[in-house]
C-alpha positions as CSV (number, residue, x, y, z in Angstrom):
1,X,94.9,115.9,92.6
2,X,96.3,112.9,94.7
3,X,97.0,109.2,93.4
4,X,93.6,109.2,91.0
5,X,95.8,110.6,88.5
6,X,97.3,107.9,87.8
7,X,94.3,105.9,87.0
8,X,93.3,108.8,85.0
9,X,96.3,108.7,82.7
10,X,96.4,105.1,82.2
11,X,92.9,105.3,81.0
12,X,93.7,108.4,78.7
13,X,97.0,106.1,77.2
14,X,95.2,102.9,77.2
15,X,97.4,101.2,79.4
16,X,96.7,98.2,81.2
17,X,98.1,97.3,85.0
18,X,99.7,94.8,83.1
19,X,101.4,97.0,80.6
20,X,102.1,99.6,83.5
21,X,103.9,96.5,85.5
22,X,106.2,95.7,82.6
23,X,106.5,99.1,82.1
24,X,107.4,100.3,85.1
25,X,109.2,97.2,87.4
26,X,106.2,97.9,89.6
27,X,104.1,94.3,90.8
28,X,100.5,94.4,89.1
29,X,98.9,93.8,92.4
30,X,100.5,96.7,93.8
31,X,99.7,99.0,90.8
32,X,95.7,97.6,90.9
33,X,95.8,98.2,95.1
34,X,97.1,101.9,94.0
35,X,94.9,102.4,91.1
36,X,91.8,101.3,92.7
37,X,91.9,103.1,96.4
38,X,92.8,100.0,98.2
39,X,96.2,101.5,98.8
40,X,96.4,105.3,100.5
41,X,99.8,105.6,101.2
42,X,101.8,103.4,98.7
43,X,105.3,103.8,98.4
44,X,106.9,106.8,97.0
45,X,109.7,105.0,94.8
46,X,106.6,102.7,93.7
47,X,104.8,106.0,92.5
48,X,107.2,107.5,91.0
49,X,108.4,104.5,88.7
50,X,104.9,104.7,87.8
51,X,104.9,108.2,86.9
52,X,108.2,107.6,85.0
53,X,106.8,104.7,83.0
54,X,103.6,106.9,82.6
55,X,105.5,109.8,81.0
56,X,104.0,112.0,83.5
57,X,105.3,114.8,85.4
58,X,107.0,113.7,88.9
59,X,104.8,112.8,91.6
60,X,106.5,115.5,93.9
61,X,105.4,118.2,91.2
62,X,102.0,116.6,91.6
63,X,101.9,117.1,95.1
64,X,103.5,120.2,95.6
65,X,100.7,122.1,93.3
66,X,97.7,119.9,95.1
67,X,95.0,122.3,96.1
């Protein structure tokens, strides 16, 4: 489990990195770099607006039960 999730919920929600960028204060470009790969260590404020706007559980929780 790593930063895929979050592509993976936005799909489930239909949300668009547009939607997500309103939703969330976070730039498009930096959402689409995070969503697609292009980004492997993106910022952890950045992912965790993302995860707020996503109603998702923190990112922290996400990473502290990776396996």
């Amino acid at each position: 489990m790593g930063l895929e999730v979050i592509r993976t919920v936005m799909q489930r929600q239909g949300v668009t990195s547009d939607m997500l960028s309103a939703m969330s204060g976070v730039p498009k470009s930096t959402i689409d770099k995070i969503a697609s790969g292009a980004t492997d260590n993106p910022r952890y404020k950045s992912l965790q607006k993302l995860m707020d706007a996503l109603g998702t559980v923190s990112y922290t929780h996400l990473r502290a039960h990776e396996t």
